[in-house]
N, C-alpha and C positions, 0 to 999 in steps of 0.2 A: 934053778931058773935058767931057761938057755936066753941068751942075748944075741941077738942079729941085725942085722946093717938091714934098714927100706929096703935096696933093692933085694936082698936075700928074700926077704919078704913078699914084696911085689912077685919075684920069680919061682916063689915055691907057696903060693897061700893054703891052698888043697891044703899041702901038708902038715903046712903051721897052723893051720884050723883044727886038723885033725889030732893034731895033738893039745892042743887045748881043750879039748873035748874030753880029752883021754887022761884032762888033769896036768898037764904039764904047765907051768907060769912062762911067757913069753914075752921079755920085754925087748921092745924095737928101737935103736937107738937114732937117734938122726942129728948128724952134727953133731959137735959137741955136748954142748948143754940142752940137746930138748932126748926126750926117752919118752914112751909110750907102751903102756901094761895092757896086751890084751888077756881081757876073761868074756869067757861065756855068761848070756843075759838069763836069770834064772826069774823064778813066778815073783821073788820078791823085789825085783826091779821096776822101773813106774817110765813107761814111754810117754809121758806128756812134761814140759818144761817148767821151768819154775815160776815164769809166768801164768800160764794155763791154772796151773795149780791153784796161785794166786788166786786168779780169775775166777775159780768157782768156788772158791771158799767165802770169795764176797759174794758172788751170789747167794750163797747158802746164807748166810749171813743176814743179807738183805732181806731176804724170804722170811727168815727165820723171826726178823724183827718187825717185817708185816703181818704178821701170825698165820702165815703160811705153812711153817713147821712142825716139825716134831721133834722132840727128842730119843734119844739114843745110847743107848749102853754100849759100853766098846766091843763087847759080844756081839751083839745086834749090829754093829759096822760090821765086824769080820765076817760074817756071816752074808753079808747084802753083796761083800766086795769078794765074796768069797775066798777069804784067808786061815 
């Protein structure tokens, strides 16, 4: 794991990307007590918040209990969300 000071960081990103890419762990430290682990975002990561998430699960939900639904096999998810 290499370890680096923000502005190392700030001043060389190109290359601290590139080597994260290339597999290397990079953790950035800043002050004291805060550190920060960059890795690359891969297909099993989820860009909506955990609110969002929330949010549509009640809506399914809701749907689901005005007999707007259907049911689903956990196949049939991975399959719709393409997993």
């Amino acid at each position: 794991m290499l370890v680096i000071s923000t502005r190392e960081f700030r001043d060389n990103q190109k290359s601290y990307l590139d080597k994260v890419d290339a597999g290397t762990e990079i953790l950035i430290q800043r002050r004291k007590n805060k550190s920060y682990k960059i890795i690359p975002v891969t297909e099993d990561d989820t860009l909506m918040s955990k609110e969002e998430y929330h949010a549509m699960l009640e809506r399914g939900f809701q749907s689901y209990k005005e007999g707007k639904g259907k049911e689903y096999t956990l196949e049939e998810i991975d399959e719709l969300f393409g997993l």
